[in-house]
C-alpha positions as CSV (number, residue, x, y, z in Angstrom):
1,X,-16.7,4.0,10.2
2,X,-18.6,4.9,13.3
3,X,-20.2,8.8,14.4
4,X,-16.7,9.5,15.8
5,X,-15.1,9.5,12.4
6,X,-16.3,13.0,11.3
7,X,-13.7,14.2,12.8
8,X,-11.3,12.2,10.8
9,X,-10.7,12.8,6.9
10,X,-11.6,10.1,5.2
11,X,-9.7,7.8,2.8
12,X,-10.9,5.8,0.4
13,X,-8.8,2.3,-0.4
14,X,-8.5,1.4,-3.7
15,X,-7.7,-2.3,-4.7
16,X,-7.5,-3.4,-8.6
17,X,-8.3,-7.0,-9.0
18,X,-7.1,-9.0,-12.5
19,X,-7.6,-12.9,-12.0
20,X,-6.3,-12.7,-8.7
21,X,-9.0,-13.0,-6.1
22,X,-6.7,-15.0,-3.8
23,X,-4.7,-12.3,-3.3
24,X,-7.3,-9.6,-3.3
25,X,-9.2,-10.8,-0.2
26,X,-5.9,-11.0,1.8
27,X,-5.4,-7.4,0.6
28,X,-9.0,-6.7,1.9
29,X,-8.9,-8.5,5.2
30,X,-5.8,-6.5,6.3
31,X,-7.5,-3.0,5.0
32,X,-10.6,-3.7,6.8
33,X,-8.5,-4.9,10.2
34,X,-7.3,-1.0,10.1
35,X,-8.2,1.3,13.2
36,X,-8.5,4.3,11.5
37,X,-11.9,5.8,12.1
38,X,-13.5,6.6,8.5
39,X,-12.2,4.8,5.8
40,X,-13.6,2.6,2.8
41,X,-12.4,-0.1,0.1
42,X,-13.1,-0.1,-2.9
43,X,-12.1,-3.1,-4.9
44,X,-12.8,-2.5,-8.8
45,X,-12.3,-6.2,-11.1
46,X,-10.5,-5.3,-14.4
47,X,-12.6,-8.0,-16.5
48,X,-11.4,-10.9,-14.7
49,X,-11.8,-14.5,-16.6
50,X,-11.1,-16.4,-13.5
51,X,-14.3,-16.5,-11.6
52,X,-13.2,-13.2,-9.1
53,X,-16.2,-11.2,-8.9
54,X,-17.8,-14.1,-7.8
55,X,-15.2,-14.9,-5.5
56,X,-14.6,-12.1,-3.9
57,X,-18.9,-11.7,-3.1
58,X,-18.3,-15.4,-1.5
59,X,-15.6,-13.9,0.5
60,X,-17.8,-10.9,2.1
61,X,-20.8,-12.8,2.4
62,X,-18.1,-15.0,5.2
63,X,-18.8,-18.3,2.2
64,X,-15.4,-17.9,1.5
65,X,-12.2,-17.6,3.4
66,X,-9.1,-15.5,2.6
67,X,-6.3,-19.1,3.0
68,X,-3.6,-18.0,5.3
69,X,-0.7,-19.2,6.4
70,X,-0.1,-20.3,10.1
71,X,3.6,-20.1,9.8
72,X,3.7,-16.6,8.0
73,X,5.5,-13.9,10.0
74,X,3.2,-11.5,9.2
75,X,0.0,-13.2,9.4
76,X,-1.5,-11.5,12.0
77,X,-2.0,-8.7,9.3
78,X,-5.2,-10.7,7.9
79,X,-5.9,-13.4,10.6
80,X,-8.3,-13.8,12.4
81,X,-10.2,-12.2,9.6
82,X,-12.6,-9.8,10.0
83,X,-16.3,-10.1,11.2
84,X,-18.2,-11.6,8.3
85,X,-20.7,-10.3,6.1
86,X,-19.1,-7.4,5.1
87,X,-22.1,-5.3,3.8
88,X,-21.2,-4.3,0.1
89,X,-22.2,-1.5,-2.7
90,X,-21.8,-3.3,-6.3
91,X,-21.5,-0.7,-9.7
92,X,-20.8,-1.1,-13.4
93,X,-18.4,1.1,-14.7
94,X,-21.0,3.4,-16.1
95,X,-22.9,3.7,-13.0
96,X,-19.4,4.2,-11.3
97,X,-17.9,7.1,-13.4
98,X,-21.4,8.9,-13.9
99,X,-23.5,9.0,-11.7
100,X,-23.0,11.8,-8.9
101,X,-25.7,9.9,-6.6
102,X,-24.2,10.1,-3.0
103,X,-21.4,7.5,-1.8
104,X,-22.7,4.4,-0.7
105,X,-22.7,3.8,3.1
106,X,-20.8,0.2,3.0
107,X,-17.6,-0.6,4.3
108,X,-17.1,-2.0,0.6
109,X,-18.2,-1.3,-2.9
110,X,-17.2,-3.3,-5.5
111,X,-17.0,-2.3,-9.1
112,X,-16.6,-4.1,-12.6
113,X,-15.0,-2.5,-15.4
114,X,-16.6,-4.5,-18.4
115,X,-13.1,-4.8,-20.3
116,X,-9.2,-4.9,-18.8
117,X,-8.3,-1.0,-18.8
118,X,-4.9,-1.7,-17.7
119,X,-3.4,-0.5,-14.2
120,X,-3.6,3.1,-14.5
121,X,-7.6,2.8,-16.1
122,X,-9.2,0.4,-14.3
123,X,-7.9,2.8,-11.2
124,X,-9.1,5.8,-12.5
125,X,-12.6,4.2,-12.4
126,X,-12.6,4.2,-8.8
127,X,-11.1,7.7,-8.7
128,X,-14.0,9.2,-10.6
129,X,-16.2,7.3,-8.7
130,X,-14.8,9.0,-5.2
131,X,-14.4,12.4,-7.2
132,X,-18.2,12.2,-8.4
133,X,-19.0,11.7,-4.7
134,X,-16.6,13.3,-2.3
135,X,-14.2,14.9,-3.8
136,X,-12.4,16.0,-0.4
137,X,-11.3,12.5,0.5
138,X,-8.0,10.8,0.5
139,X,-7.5,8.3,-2.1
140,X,-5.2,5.4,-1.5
141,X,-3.6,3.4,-4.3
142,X,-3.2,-0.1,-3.8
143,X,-1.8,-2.9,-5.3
144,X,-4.2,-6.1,-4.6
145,X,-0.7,-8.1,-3.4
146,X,0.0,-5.8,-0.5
147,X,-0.8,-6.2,3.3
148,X,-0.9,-3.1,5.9
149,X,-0.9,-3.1,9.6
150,X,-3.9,-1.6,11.6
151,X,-2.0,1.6,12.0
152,X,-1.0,1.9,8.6
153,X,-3.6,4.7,7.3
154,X,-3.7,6.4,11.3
155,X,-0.1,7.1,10.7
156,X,-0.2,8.3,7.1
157,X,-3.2,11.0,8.0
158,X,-1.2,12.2,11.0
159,X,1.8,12.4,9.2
160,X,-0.6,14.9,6.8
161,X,-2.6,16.6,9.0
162,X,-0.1,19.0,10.4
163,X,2.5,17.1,10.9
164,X,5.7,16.6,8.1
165,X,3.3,15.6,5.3
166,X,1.3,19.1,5.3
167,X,0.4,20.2,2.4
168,X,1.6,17.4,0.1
169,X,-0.2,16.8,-2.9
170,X,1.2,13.3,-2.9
171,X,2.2,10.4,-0.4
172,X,4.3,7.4,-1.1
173,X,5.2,4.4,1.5
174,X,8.5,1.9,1.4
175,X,7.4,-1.7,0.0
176,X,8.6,-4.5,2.2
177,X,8.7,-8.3,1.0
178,X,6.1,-10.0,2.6
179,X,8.1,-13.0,3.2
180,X,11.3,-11.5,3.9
181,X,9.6,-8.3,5.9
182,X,13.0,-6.9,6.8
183,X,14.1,-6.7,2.7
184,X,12.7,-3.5,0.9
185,X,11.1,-4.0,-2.6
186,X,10.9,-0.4,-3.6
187,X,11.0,2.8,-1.5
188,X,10.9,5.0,-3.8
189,X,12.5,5.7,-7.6
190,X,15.2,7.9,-8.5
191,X,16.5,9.4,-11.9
192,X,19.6,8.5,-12.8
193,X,21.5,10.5,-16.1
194,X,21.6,7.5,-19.4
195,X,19.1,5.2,-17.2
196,X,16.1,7.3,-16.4
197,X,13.8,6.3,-13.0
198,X,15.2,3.7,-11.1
199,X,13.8,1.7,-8.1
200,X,15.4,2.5,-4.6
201,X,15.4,-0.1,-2.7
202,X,18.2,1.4,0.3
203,X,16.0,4.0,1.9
204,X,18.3,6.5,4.0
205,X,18.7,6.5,8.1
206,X,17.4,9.1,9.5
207,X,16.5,12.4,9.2
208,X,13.2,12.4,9.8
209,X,10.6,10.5,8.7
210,X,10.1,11.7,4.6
211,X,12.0,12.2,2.2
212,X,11.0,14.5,-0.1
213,X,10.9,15.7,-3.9
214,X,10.9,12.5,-4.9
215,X,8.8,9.6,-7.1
216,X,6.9,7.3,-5.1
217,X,5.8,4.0,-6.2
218,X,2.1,3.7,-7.5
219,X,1.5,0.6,-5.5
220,X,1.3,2.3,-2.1
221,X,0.2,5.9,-3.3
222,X,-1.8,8.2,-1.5
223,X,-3.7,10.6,-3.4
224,X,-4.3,13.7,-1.3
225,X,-7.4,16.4,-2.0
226,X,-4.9,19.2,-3.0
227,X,-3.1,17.4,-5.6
228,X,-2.8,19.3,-9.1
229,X,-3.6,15.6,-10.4
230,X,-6.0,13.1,-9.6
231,X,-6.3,10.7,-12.6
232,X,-3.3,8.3,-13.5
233,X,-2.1,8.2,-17.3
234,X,-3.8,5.8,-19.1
235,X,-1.7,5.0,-22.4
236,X,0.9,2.9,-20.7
237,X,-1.9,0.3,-19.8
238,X,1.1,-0.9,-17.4
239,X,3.6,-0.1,-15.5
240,X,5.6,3.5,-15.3
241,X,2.1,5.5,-14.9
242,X,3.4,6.1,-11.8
243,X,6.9,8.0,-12.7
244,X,4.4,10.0,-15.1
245,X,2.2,10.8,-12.5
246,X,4.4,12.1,-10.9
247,X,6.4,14.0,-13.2
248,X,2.4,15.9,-13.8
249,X,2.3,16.5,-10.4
250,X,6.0,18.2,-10.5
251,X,5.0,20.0,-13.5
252,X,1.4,21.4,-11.9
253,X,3.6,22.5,-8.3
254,X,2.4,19.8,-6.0
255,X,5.0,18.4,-3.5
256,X,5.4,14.5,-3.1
257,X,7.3,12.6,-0.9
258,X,7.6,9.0,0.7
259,X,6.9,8.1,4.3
260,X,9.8,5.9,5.3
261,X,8.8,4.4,8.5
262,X,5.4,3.3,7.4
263,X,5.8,-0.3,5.3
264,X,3.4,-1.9,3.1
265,X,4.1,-5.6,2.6
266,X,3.8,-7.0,-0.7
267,X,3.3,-10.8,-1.5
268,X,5.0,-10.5,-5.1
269,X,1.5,-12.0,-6.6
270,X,1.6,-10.0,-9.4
271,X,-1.2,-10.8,-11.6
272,X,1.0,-11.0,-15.1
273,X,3.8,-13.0,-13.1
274,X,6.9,-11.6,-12.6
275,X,9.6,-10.9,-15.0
276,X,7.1,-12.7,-17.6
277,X,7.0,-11.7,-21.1
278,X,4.5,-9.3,-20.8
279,X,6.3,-7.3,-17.7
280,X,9.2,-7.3,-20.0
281,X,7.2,-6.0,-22.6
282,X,5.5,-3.4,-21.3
283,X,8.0,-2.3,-18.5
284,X,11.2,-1.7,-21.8
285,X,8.3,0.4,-23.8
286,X,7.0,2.3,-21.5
287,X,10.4,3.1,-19.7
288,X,11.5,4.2,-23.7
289,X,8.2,6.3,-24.1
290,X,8.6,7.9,-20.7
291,X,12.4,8.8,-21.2
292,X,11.2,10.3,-24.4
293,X,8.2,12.4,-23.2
294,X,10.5,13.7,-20.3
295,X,13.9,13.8,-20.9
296,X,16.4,15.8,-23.3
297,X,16.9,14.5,-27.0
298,X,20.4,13.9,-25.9
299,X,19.5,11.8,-23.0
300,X,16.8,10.2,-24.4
301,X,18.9,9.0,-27.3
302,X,21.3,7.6,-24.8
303,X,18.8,5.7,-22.7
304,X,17.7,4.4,-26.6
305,X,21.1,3.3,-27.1
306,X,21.2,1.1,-23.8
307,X,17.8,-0.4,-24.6
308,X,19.1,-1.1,-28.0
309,X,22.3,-3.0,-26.4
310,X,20.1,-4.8,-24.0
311,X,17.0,-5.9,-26.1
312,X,20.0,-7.7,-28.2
313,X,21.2,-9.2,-25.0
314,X,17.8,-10.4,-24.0
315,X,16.7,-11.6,-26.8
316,X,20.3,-13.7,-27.2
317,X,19.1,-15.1,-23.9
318,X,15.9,-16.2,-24.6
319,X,16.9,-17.9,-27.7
320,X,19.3,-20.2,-25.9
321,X,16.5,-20.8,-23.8
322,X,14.2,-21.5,-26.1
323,X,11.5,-19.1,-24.8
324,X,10.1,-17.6,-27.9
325,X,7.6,-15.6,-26.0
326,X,10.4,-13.3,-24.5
327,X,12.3,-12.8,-27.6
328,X,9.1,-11.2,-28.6
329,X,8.4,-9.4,-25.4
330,X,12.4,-7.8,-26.3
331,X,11.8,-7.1,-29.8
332,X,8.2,-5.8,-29.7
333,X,9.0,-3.2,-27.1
334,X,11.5,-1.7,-28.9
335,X,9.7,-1.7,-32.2
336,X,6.5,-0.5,-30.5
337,X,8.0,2.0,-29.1
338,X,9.7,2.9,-32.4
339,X,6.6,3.3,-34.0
340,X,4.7,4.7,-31.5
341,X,2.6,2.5,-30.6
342,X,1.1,2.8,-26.6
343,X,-1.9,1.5,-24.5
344,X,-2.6,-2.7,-25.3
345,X,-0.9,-3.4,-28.2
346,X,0.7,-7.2,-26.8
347,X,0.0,-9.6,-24.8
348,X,1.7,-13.2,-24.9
349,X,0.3,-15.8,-27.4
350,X,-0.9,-13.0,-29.3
């Protein structure tokens, strides 16, 4: 962020915040602790109900601070924080996606979307933003739970500038636990014949430090300015817009592939809860409508089969725990998908 980073490309950091502030700032302190010489973070609010806009203001004005953990491993990645005020840009979506006025000069521009435009939308706001602007930079995906070391974006830009990573369209990094840093969470994903994209969580040993031709997980996801693709697919609102992504990418020639010796660390805050009724919902749909936008008739029938086999299962689960939301979450994803319904069609309670 000083003269000297002309000579670096820059990247812009992209954080989506959903009534999780808490998490967000962490996410922020360790981006801004990075020595890379020209970057910026955007953080764009998805229509949060839980005061976050506000909150995360308080935060870069230094009236709030990020709470971290003195016995955490890893807490050097946000502590101490970093120098306080952090000057700030603020946009509506409108003044985000259309105007071409020139990229604000703060370390940190915050936008708000109006209404929740699930992962892959409230995303692509920020990515028209930096397309309407500079459309040469580096765009990194990231999920608001996830911490980075100082060298984390140094060592991604000199994998790609002439190094390994030249000429990828696409750059993935292995997700580490954040409290359990030596256990991956997702390296990358896999296809597998009956099952479709599967998380790897086993990177391989050596040979080199990428591994190629495969999909990488949208939560660490750098963008790069030659990709065939810059804007994520909306109609999932959640989850597997990555996989698609990639798969366009694929289609359109690019090359993608996953740094493995360059972590992210990821708290496991996820802003719908984990393995709640609405990641089960959305996560069995989406993995049916992907299989069937992508895969053979025969092989999609297949992996329709299994889902049929285990949405019984589930729901036989649920009911002896007497969580009606999940049966739901089981039934509706396989009867959504059935009727082809996409984008926000369920949320719990509703």
């Amino acid at each position: 962020m000083d003269e000297s980073s002309s000579a670096h490309s820059k990247i812009v950091v992209v954080v989506l915040n959903w009534n999780n502030w808490e998490d967000t700032i962490l996410s922020a302190e360790s981006v801004l602790r990075s020595d890379y010489p020209n970057f910026q973070l955007v953080i764009v609010d998805n229509d949060s109900t839980d005061g976050s806009p506000k909150r995360v203001k308080e935060w870069a004005e230094g009236k709030l601070k990020a709470t971290v953990d003195p016995d955490d491993t890893l807490n050097y990645l946000y502590d101490p924080p970093v120098e306080k005020p952090v000057p700030y840009a603020e946009y509506d979506r409108g003044g985000a996606e259309n105007s071409e006025a020139d990229m604000p000069e703060a370390p940190l521009v915050l936008i708000q979307t109006g209404e929740n435009l699930g992962y892959a939308g409230g995303n692509n706001v920020a990515i028209k933003f930096v397309q309407r602007r500079e459309s040469d930079s580096y765009i990194l995906i990231l999920n608001n739970d996830a911490a980075v070391t100082p060298g984390f974006l140094a060592s991604a830009m000199d994998l790609l500038a002439g190094g390994e990573g030249a000429g990828l369209s696409v750059l993935g990094f292995v997700a580490h636990w954040y409290h359990e840093p030596e256990r991956v969470a997702t390296a990358y994903m896999r296809e597998e014949f009956t099952k479709g994209p599967m998380f790897v969580t086993e990177p391989p040993k050596g040979g080199g430090r990428l591994k190629r031709g495969v999909m990488v997980y949208g939560g660490a996801m750098l963008i790069t300015p030659e990709s065939p693709v810059k804007l994520l697919p909306e109609e999932y609102f959640m989850y597997c817009e990555d996989m698609d992504y990639c798969k366009q990418v694929f289609a359109k020639g690019g090359e993608i592939a996953a740094q493995l010796d360059n972590p992210v660390y990821e708290r496991g805050g996820s802003s719908i809860g984990s393995n709640s009724p609405a990641q089960i919902y959305y996560t069995r749909r989406n993995k049916l409508a992907f299989s069937k936008r992508h895969y053979s008739k025969l092989e999609y029938t297949l992996i329709l089969a299994r889902m049929a086999y285990s949405t019984v299962a589930g729901c036989a689960r649920s009911i002896l725990r007497g969580d009606r939301e999940m049966v739901k979450a089981h039934l509706l994803a396989y009867l959504h998908h059935l009727q082809g319904k996409m984008g926000r069609t369920w949320m719990p309670g509703r």
